[in-house]
C-alpha positions in Angstrom: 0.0 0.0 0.0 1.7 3.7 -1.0 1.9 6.2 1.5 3.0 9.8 0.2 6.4 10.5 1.7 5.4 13.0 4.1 3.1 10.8 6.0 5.6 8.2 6.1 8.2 10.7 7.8 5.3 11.7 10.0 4.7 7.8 11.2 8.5 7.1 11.1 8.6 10.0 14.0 6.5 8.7 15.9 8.1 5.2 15.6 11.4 6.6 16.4 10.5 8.0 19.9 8.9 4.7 20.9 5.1 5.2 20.0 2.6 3.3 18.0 1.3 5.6 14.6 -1.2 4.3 11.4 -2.9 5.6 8.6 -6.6 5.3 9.5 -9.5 5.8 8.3 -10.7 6.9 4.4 -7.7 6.9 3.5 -6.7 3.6 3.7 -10.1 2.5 2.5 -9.1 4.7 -0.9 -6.1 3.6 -1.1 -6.9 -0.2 -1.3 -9.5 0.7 -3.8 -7.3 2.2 -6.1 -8.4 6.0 -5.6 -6.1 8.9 -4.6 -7.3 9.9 -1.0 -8.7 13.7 -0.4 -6.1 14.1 2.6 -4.8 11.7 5.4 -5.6 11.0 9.2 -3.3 9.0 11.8 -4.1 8.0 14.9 -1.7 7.0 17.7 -1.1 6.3 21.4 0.8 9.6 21.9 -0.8 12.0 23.9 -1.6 15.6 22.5 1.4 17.1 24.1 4.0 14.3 22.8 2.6 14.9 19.5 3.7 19.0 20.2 7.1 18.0 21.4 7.9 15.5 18.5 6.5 18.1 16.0 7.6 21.4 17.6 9.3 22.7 14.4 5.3 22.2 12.4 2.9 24.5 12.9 0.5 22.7 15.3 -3.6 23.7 15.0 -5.4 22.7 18.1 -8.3 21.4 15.9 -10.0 19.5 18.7 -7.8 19.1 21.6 -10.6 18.0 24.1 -10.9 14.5 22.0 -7.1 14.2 21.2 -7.2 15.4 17.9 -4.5 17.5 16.5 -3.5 19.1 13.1 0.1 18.9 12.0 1.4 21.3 8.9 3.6 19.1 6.9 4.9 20.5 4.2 1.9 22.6 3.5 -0.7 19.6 4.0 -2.4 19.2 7.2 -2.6 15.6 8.8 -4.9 15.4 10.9 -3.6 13.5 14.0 -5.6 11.8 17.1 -5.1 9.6 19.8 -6.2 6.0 19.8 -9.7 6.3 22.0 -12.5 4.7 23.5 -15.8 7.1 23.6 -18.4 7.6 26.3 -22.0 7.9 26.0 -23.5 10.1 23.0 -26.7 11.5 24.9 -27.2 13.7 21.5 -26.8 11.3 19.2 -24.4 13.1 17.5 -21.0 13.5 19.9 -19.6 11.6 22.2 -20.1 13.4 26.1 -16.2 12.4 26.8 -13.5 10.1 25.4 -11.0 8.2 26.7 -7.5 7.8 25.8 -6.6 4.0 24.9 -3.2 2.6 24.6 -4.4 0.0 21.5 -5.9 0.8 18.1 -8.0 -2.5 18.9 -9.9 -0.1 21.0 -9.7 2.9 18.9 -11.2 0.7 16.0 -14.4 -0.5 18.2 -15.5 3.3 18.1 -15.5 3.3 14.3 -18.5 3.6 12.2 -17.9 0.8 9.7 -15.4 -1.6 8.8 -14.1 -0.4 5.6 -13.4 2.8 7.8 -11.5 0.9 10.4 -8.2 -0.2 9.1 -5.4 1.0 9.8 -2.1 1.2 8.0 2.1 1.5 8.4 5.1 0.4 6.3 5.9 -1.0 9.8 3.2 -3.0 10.8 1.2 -3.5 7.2 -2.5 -3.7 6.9 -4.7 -3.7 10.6 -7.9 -5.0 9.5 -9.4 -6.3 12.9 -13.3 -6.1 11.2 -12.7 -7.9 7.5 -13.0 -4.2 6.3 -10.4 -5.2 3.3 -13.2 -8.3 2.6 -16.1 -5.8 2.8 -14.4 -3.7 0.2 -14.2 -6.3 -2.4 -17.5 -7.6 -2.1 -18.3 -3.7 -2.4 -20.2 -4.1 1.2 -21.0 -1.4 3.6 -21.0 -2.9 7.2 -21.2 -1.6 10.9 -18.3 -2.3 13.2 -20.6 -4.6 15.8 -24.0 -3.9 16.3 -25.3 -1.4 13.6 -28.3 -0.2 15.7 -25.9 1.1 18.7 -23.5 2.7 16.3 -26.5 5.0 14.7 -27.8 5.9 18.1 -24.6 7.1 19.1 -24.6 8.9 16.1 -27.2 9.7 13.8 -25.3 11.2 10.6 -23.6 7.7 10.3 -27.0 7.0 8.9 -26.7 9.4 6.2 -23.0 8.7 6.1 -24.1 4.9 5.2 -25.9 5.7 2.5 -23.4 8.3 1.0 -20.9 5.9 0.6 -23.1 3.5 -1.0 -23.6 6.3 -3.6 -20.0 7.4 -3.6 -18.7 3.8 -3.7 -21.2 2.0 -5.8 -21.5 -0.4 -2.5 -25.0 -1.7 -1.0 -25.6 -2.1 2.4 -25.3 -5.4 4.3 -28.9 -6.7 5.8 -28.5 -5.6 9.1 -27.2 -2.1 8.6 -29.7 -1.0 5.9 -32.6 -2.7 8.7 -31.2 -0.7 11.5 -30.7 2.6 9.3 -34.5 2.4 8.4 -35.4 1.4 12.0 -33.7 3.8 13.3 -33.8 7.1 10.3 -36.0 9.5 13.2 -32.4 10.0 14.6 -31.2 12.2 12.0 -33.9 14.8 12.7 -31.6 15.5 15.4 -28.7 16.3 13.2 -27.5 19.9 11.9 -28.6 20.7 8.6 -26.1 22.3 7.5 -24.4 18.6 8.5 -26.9 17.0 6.5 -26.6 18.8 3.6 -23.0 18.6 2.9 -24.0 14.4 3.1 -26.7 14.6 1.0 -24.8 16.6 -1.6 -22.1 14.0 -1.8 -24.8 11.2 -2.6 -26.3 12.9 -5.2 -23.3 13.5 -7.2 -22.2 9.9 -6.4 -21.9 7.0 -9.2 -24.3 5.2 -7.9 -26.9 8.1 -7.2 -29.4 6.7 -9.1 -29.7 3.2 -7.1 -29.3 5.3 -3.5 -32.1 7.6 -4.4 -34.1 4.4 -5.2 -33.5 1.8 -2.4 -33.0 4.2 0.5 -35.6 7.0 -0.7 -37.3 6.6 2.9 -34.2 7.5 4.6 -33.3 10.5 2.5 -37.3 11.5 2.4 -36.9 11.4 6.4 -34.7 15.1 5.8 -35.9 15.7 2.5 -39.6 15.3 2.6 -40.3 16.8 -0.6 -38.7 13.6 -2.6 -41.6 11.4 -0.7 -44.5 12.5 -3.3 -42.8 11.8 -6.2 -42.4 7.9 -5.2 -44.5 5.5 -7.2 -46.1 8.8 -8.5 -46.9 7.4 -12.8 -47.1 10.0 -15.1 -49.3 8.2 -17.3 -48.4 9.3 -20.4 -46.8 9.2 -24.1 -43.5 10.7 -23.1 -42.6 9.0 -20.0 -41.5 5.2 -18.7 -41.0 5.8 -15.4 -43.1 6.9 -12.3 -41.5 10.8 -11.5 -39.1 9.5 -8.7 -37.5 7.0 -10.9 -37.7 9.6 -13.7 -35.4 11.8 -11.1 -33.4 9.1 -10.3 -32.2 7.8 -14.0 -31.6 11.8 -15.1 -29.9 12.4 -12.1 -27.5 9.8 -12.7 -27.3 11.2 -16.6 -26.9 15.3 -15.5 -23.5 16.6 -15.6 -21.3 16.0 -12.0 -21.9 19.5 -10.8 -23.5 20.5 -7.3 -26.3 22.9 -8.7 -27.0 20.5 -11.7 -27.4 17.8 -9.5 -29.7 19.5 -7.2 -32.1 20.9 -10.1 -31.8 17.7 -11.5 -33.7 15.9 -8.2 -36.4 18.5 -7.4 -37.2 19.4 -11.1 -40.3 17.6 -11.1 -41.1 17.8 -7.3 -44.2 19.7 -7.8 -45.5 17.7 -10.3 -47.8 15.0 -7.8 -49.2 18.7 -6.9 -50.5 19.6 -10.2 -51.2 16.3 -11.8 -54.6 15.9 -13.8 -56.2 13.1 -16.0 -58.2 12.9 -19.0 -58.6 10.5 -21.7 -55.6 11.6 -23.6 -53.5 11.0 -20.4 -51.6 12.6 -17.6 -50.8 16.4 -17.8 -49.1 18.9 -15.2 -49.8 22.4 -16.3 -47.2 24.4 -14.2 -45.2 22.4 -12.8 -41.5 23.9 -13.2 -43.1 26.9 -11.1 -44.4 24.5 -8.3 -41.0 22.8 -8.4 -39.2 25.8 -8.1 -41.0 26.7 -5.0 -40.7 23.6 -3.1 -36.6 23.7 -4.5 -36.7 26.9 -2.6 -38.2 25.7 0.2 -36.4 22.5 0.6 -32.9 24.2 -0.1 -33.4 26.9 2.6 -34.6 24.0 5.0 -31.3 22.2 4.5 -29.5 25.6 5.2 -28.2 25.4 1.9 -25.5 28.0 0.4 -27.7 31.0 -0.8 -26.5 31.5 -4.2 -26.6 28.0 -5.3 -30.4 28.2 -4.2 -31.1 31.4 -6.1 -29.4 29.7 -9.5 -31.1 26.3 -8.5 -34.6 27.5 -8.5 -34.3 29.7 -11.7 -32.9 27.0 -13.4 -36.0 25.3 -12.2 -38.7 27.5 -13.1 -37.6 27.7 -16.9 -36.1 24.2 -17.2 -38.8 22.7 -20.0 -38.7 25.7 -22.3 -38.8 24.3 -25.4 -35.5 24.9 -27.1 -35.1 26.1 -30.8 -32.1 25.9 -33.1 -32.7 29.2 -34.2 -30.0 32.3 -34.0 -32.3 34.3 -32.9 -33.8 32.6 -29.8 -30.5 31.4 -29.1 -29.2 34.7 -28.5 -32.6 36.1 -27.0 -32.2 33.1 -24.0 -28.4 34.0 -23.4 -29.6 37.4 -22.9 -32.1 36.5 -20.7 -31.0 33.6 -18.6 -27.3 34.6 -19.2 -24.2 31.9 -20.3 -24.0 30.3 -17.7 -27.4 29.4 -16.9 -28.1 28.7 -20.4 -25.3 26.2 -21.0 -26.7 24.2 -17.9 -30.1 24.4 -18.9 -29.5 22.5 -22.4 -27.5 20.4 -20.8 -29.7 19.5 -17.4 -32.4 19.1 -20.9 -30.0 16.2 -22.1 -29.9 14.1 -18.9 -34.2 14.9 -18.6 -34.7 13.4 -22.0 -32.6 10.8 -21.5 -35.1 9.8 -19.0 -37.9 10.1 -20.8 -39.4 7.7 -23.5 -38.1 6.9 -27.2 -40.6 9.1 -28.0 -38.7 12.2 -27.6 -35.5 11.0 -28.6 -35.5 13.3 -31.6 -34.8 16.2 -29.1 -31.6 15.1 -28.6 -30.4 16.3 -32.3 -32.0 20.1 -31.3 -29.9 19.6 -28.0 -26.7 19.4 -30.4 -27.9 22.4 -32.5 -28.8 25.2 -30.1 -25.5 24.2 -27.8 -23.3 24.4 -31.1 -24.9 28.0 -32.3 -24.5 28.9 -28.0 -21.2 28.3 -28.8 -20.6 30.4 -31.6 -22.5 33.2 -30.9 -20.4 33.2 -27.5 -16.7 32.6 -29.1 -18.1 35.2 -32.0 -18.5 37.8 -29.4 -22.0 38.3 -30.7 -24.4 40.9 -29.5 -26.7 39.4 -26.8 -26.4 41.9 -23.8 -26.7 45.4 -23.2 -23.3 45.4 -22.0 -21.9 44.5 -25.9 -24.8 47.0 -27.2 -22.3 49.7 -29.2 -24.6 52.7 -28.0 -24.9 53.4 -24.1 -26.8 55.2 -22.0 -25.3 58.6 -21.9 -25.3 58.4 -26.0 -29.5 58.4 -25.6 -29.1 60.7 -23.2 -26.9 63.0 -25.8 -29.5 63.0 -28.3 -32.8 63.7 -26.3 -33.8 60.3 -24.4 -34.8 61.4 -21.1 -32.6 60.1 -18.2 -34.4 57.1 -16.3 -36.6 54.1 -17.6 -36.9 55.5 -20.8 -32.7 55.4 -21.3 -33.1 51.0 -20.2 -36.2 50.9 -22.0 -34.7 51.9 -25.2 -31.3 49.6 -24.8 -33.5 46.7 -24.7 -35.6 47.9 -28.2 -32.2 48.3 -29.8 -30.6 45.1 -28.6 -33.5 43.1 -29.4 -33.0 44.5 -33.2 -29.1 43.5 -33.1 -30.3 40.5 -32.1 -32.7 39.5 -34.6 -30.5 41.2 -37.1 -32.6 44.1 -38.1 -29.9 46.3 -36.7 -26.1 46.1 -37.3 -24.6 46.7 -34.1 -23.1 49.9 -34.9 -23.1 53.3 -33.2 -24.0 55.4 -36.1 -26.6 53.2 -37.1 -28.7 52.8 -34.0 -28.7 56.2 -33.5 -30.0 57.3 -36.3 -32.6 54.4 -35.9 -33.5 56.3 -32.6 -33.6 59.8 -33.9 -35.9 58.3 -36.6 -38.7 57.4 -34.1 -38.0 60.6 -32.1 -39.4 62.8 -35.4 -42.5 60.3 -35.4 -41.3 58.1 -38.2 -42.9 54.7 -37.7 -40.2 52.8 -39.4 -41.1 49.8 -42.1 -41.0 47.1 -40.2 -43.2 48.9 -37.6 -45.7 49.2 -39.8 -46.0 46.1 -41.1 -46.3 44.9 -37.6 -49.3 47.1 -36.8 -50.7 46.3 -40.2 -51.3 42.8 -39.2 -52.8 43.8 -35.1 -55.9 43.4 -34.5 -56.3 45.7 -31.1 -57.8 43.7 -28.5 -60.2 44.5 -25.7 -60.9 41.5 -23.7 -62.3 42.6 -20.5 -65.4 41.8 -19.2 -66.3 45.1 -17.5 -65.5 46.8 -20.5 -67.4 50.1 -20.8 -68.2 51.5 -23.8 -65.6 54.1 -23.2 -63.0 51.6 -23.4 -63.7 50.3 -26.4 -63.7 54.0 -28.2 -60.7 53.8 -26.9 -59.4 50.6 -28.8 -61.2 51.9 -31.8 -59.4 55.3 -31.9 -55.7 53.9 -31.6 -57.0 51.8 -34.5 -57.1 54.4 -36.6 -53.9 55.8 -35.3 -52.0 53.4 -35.9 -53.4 51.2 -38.4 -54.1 48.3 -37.1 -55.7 45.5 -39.2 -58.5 45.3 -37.0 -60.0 46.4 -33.2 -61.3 43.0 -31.2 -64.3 44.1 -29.2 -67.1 42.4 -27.0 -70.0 41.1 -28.9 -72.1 43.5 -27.0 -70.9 46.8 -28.7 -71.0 46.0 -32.0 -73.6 47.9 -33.1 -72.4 51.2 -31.4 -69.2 50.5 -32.1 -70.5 50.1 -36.0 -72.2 53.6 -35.5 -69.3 54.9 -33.9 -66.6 54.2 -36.9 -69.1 54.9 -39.6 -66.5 54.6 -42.5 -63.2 55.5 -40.6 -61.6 52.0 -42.0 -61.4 49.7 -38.9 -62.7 46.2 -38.9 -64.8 45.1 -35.9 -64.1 41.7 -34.8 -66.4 40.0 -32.5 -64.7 38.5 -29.3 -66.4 36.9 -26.3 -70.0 35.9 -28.0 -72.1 35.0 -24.3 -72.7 31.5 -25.6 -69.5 30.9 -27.3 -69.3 27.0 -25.8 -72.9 26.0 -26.4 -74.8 24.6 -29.3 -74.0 25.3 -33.4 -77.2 26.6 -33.7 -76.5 29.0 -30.6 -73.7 30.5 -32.3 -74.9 30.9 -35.6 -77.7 32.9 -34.4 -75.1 34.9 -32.2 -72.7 35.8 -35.5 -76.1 36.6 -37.6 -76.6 39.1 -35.3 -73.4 40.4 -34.8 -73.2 40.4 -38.7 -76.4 42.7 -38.8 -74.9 44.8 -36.6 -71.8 45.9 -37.9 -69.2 43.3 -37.7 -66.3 42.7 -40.0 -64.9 39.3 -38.6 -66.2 36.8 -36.7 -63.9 34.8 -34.0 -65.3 31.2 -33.2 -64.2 28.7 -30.5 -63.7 25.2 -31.1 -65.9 23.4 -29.1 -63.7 21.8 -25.9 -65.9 18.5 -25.8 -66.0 17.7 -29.3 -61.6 18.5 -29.5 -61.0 15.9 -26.5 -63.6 13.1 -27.4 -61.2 13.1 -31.1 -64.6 14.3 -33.2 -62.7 16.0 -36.1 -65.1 15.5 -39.0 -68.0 17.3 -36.8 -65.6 20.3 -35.9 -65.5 20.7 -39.6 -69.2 20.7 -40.1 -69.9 23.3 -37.3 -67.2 25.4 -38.4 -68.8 25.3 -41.7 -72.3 26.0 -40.4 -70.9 28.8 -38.7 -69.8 30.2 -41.5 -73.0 30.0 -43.3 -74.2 32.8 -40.9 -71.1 35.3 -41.4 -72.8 36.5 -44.5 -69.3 36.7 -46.2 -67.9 38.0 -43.4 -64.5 36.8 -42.7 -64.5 33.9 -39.6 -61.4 33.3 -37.2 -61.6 29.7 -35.7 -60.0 29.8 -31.8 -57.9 27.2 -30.9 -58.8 27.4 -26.7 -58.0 23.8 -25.7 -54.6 22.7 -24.3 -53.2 19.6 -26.6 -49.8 18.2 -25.8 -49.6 15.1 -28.8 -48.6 16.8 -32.0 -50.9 14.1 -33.2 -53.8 15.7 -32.3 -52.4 19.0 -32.8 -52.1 17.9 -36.5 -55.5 16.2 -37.1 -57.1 19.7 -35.6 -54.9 21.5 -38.1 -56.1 19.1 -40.6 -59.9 19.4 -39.5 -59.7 23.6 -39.9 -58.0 22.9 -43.3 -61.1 21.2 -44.4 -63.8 23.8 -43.5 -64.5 26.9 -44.8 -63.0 29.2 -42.9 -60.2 31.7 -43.5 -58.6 31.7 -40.6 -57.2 29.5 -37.7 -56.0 31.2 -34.7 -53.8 30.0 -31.4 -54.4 32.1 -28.2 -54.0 29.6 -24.6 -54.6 26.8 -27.3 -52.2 23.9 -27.9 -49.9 25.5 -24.5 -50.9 26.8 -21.7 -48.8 30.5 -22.3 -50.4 31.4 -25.1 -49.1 30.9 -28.7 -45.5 29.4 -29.6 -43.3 30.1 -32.0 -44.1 25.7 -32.6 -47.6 26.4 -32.6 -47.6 29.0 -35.5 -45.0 26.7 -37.3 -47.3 23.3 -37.1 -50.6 25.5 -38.0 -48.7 26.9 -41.0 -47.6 23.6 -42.2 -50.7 22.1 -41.8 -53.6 24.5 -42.4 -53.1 24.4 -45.8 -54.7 27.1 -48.0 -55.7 29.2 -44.3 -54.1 32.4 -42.6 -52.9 32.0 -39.3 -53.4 34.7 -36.0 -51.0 34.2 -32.9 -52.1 35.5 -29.9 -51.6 35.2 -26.0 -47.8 34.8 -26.7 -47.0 38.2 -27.6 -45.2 40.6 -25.1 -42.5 42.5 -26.8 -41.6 44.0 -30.6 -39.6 41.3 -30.8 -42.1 38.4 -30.6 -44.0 39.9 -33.4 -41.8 39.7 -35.4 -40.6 35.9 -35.0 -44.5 35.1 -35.3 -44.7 36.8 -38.8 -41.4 36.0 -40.0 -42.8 31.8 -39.2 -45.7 32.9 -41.5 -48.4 34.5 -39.1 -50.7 37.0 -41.2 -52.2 38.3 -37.9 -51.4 38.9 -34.5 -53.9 39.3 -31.5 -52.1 41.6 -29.0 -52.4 45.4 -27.5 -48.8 44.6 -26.2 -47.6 46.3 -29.7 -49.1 49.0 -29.6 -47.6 49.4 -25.9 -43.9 48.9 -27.3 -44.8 51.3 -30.3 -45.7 53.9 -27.4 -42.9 53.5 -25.6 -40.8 54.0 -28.5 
């Protein structure tokens, strides 16, 4: 067995002035396994103040002087030295109340926690292996030194400690160790958590993390409650195999060896038993990543984790099933807004969760490969994706007019999200002229294109009258496609316009979810009394009982009543199989109508980039409307650059306004 020299000059001191000195401890157990060991501990039957004497030209730390132990500088390594000892009683569960000093190592071993932790080693004396430690290590075996049951209630953390090194080593526990850790888990409620924490951190980034999380997840769920749920939980659907705890368990094993990656990676799915439901297309759990997040946040400040790797832990969290796109331009929107860092670990905490997931999703992996290889280059390109590589700063704004305050950050971000999309070149001279444009009222192109394909949108229900003037008059101003009102003020709003230009759409008819024959009375009317364009929600029931060919036919009938008048068809039912989503398309395709339109429909945040991609695709010889999804300048753009002819929004005429 190879000591380094300095611990064998250490021992050879000791030998020379007559006393008794061994390698014990981890570090013999790693090196008979073949591993390099993190530092090394000796124990002896010198007493603390030989140790002093025989060392007096080290620095000498008093590290725990009341139990023997010393620390001796040796050539810039600290060994950690203490004397062979027999304990008292642990009335905490956790310390020993007093020690003894023992003249034997036979002694000193009997207090250990296991066996392949209480072996000791000299060049002298060879291997001390008074518990078939050596034995245990080759049949990869973690064992109590006697009775398991008393060596937990002296100390509660061995528990934990047990169950680490079956992680760390790839070992299992021996019968009567794994019975008494279960029997006697309660005890480590009594331990620190910040104690707890370090263990726990060490299992989950062992090599054998996945099988620990799974044959002892009682014992870790006794100090991490929140893992408990998630046990035996089935997700009962297309794109998982395994129940969520195993789901943690095989992606935890696949994530990247890093603390926070490892801890995102086991509560990432936490909250979903909390948000599960059921219907007859299978298990969903709308908003989970944000439920996660918050018990992540709440289980990490429990175990008195370190505050910034919660913060980044619980972001990561609440964003980690975005859907990724191989695109420049979202790739260089999400390092903006999650930064490199985070970014890099989200595609690659995305890796290890599909590789837990079913064959069904497999194709992600190849978009995994694409959007970390443009990261890459947009990052080694020194590419434009923060304010802080944005060639204009404040004070230039400030220099030409902008007034100092929100309106300076507010207009950084316009300008960076045109560099990024590459409608701007990120030069000075450029994006100030682009500025100074807006400031003498010129609504540039692409502005206007925008706004020619808004329809303005009123959608609340305590709408006054007033407020819809209101929607109708920036309309005009800004040339909007269209103004979306309630079905209610169509006629004054009809009366009100006269022949100003703006198309009325009808929104929000009072029976929008009951029978054809409902509806079609509902858009005659609203035809009669001055409407332009008719929006019409898919019925719910017919979209989850699979009823395709009659969503064509009431579409159709619908249509019959819009006098000519064009008809919108609302996609308002959350569909998750891009099966489904495609046989909609497919239905809309074959009806009449001359539009199809995503709001909260096929996600539940509104209209994706996906979503206007698969209805383009599919809704052959039909216009498309995105809505719900649209926040900034910059979204309206993606959505009619992927084909969108309209967009249902007031956020753009916000953005246009702040400009």
């Amino acid at each position: 067995m190879h000591l380094p020299e300095y611990i064998k000059r250490i021992l050879d001191v000791y030998s020379a002035a007559g006393y008794r000195a061994l390698a014990v401890g981890g570090c013999v157990r790693d090196t008979l396994l073949g591993a390099e060991p993190d530092d090394y501990d000796i124990a002896t039957d010198a007493l603390p103040h030989k140790t002093k004497e025989l060392f007096k030209a080290h620095r000498i730390i008093e590290t725990g002087i009341k139990h023997g132990t010393l620390t001796i500088m040796c050539e810039d390594h600290p060994v950690e030295v203490t004397v062979f000892r027999k304990d008292g009683a642990y009335t905490d569960n956790r310390r020993p109340d007093s020690v003894t000093f023992s003249r034997t190592f036979a002694e000193d071993a009997a207090r250990r926690d296991f066996t392949v932790n209480a072996m000791g080693y000299s060049p002298k004396e060879g291997l001390i292996d008074l518990y078939g430690g050596s034995q245990d290590l080759q049949n990869g075996i973690i064992r109590a030194v006697g009775d398991p049951e008393q060596r937990f209630k002296e100390d509660g953390l061995r528990i934990m400690r047990a169950i680490r090194f079956a992680s760390t080593l790839g070992f299992t526990l021996d019968e009567e160790t794994e019975r008494a850790a279960l029997k006697c888990k309660a005890l480590l409620l009594n331990i620190s958590k910040e104690r707890i924490f370090i263990e726990l951190q060490k299992l989950i980034m062992g090599k054998n993390c996945k099988e620990a999380l799974l044959k002892y997840s009682d014992i870790i769920g006794t100090v991490c409650p929140s893992i408990l749920p998630m046990k035996g939980f089935e997700q009962n659907n297309p794109y998982h195999k395994y129940d969520v705890l195993t789901h943690t368990a095989v992606a935890l094993a696949e994530v990247k060896n890093t603390p926070l990656l490892k801890w995102v990676t086991l509560f990432h799915d936490a909250g979903k038993p909390l948000c599960y439901t059921c219907d007859e297309k299978g298990g969903h759990f709308y908003g989970h990543a944000k439920i996660s997040a918050d018990i992540a946040k709440n289980a990490l400040a429990d175990l008195k984790a370190p505050s910034a790797l919660t913060k980044a832990a619980v972001n990561l969290i609440a964003v980690h099933d975005i859907p990724l796109e191989p695109t420049e331009r979202f790739v260089k929107r999400q390092l903006n807004r999650l930064g490199e860092e985070t970014f890099f670990n989200l595609i690659d905490f995305q890796r290890a969760d599909n590789a837990a997931q079913s064959e069904r999703v497999a194709y992600r992996r190849e978009i995994f490969d694409r959007v970390a290889a443009l990261a890459r280059e947009t990052v080694e390109k020194s590419h434009c994706f923060s304010l802080k590589d944005l060639a204009v700063k404040g004070d230039d704004l400030i220099a030409i007019g902008i007034p100092q305050g929100k309106d300076v950050g507010r207009t950084l971000s316009v300008l960076l999200e045109k560099v990024m999309d590459g409608s701007l070149e990120n030069e000075k001279e450029i994006l100030i002229k682009h500025i100074k444009n807006i400031q003498n009222g010129e609504l540039t192109m692409d502005l206007k294109n925008i706004l020619s394909k808004v329809d303005h949108t009123i959608l609340k229900t305590d709408a006054t009258f007033e407020d819809v003037k209101k929607v109708l008059d920036e309309a005009m101003e800004y040339g909007t496609a269209s103004a979306c009102i309630p079905s209610c003020y169509v006629k004054q709003a009809a009366e009100y316009m006269g022949d100003k230009g703006v198309v009325c759409t009808v929104v929000g008819f009072p029976n929008g979810y009951s029978t054809t024959e409902a509806k079609c009375l509902e858009t005659a009317q609203a035809v009669k009394e001055g409407a332009g364009e008719i929006d019409m929600v898919i019925n719910h029931g017919m979209v989850r009982e699979g009823r395709y060919d009659d969503i064509t036919k009431e579409i159709n009938e619908v249509k019959k009543a819009c006098d000519g008048k064009l008809l919108k068809v609302i996609i308002e039912t959350c569909i998750h199989s891009e099966e489904e989503k495609i046989a909609l398309c497919k239905a809309v395709a074959a009806s009449d109508a001359e539009y199809i339109k995503t709001s909260t429909g096929f996600s539940t945040h509104g209209a994706t980039r996906e979503d206007v991609a698969l209805l383009v695709k599919y809704c052959t010889g039909k216009l498309v409307k995105a809505a719900g999804g649209i926040k900034t300048l910059q979204d309206a753009e993606d959505f009619i650059a992927l084909g969108a002819s309209r967009l249902g929004t007031s956020s753009v005429i916000k953005a246009v306004k702040e400009l």
